[in-house]
Structure formats: structure tokens, C-alpha cells
DOPAMAR-868723 format. One record per atom (N, C-alpha, C): chain; atom name; x, y, z. Coordinates in Angstrom, 1 decimal. Example, Ala and Ser with C-alpha at 12.3 -4.5 7.8 and 13.67 -1.06 7.14 Angstrom:
2
ch_at_east_north_up
A_N_13.2_-5.7_7.8;
A_CA_12.3_-4.5_7.8;
A_C_13.2_-3.3_7.8;
A_N_12.8_-2.2_7.1;
A_CA_13.7_-1.1_7.1;
A_C_12.9_0.0_7.9;
END
This chain:
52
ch_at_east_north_up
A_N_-29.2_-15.6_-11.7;
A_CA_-29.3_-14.4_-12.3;
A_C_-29.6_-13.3_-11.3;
A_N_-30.3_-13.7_-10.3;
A_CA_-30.9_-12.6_-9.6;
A_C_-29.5_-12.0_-8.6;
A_N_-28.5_-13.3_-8.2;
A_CA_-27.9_-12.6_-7.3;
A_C_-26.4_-11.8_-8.1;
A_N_-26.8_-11.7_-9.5;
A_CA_-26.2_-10.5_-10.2;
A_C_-26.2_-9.1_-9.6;
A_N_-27.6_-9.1_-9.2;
A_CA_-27.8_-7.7_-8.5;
A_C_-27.4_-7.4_-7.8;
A_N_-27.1_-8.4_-6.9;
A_CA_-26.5_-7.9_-5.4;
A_C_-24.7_-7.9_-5.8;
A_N_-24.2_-8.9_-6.4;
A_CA_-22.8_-9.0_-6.9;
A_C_-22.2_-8.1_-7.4;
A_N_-22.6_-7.5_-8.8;
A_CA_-22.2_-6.3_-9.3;
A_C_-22.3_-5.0_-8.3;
A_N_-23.0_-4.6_-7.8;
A_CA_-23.2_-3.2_-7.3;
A_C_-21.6_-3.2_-5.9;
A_N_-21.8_-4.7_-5.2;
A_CA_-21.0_-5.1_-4.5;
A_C_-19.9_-4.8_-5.3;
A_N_-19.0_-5.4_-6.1;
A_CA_-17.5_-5.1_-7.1;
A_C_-17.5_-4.1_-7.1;
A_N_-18.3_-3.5_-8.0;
A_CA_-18.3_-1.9_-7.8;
A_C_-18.0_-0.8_-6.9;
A_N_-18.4_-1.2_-6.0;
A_CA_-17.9_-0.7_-4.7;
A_C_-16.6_-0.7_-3.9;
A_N_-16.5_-2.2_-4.0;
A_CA_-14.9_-2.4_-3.7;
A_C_-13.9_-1.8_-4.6;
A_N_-14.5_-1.9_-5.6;
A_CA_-13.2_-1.5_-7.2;
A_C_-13.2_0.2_-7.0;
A_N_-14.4_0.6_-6.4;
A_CA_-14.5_1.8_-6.0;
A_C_-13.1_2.7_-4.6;
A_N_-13.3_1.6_-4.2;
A_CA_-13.3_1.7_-2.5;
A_C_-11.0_1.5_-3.0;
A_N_-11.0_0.7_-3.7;
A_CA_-9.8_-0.1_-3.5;
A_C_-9.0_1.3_-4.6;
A_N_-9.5_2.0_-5.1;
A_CA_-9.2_3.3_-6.6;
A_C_-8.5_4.3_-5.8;
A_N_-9.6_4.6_-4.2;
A_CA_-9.7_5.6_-3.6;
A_C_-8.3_5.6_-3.0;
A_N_-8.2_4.6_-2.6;
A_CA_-7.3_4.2_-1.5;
A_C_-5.7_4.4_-2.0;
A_N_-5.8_3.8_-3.8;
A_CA_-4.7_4.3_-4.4;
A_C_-4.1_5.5_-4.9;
A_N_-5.3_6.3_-5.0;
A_CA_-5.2_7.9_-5.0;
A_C_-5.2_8.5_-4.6;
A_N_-5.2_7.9_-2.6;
A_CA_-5.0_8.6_-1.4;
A_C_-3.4_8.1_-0.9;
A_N_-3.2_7.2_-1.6;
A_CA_-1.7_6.9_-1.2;
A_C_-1.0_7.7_-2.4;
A_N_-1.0_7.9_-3.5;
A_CA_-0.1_9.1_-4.2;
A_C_-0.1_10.5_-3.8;
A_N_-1.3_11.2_-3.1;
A_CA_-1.1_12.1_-2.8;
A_C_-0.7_12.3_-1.4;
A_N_-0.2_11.4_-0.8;
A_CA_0.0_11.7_0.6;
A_C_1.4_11.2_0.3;
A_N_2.1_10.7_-1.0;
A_CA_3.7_11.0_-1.0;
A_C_4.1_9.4_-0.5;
A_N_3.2_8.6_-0.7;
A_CA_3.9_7.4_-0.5;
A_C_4.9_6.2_-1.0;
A_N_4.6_7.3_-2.2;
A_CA_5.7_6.6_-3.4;
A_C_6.8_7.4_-4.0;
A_N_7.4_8.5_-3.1;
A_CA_8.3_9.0_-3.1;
A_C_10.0_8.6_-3.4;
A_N_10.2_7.8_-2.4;
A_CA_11.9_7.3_-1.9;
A_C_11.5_6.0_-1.9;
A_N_11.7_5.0_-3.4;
A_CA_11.4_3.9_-3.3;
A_C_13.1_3.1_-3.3;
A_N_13.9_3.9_-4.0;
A_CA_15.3_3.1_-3.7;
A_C_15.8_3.1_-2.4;
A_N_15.4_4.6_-1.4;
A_CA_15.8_4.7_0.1;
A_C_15.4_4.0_0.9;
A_N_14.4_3.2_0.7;
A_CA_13.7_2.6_1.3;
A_C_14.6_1.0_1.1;
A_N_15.0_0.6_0.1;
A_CA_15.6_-0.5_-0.5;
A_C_17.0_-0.4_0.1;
A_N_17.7_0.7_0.2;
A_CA_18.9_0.9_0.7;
A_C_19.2_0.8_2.3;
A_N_18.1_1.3_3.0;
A_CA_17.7_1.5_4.6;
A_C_17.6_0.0_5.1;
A_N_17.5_-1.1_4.5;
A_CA_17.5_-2.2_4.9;
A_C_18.5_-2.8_4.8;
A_N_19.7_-2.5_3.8;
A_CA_20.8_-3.1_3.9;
A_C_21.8_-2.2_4.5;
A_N_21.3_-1.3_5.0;
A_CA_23.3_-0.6_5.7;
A_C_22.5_-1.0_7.3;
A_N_23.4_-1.4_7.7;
A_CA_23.8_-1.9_9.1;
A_C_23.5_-0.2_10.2;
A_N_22.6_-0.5_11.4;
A_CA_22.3_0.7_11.9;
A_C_23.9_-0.2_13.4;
A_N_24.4_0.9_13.6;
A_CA_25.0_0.5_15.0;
A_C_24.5_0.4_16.4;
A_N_23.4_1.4_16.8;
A_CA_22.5_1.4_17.7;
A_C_21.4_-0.2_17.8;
A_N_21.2_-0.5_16.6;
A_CA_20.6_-1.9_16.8;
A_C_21.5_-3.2_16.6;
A_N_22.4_-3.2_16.9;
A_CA_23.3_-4.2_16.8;
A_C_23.5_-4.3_18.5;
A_N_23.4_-6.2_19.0;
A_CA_24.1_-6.3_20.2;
A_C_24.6_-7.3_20.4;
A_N_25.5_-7.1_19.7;
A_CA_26.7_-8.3_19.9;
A_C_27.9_-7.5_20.5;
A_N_28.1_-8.4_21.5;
A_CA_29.4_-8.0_22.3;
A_C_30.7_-7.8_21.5;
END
């Protein structure tokens, strides 16, 4: 029972810590171009291709 106290305040913190993190990734636009992103991986760049 006792190391409730130290446990809870601990979650809390992280649940805290992990909120922030997701509300600092929306406002900084990181979920903007989520199909571009899906697209950019399948068209072929010509500059990174080296086959003869």
C-alpha cells in the first residue's frame, strides 16, 4: 500500500509528460500531409537510384 504513493504521483506524471508531448506535436503541424507522406515512399526518386 505504501508504494501507492510513490506509483500514482509517478503515472501521473508520465500521463502528464506523454499529453504534452501530443499537444506539442499538433501544434507544430505534424499531422498535416499524412497521404504525402504515404505517397513519397512509393514513387521512385531518380537521383537515388544506382543501377547502371
Amino acid at each position: 500500500m505504501n508504494m501507492l504513493i510513490f506509483l500514482m504521483p509517478i503515472a501521473l506524471l508520465m500521463g502528464g509528460m506523454g499529453l504534452l508531448a501530443f499537444l506539442w506535436s499538433l501544434t507544430s503541424r505534424q499531422y498535416d500531409d499524412l497521404k504525402g507522406a504515404a505517397w513519397r515512399i512509393l514513387v521512385e526518386d531518380e537521383t537515388d537510384c544506382k543501377r547502371p
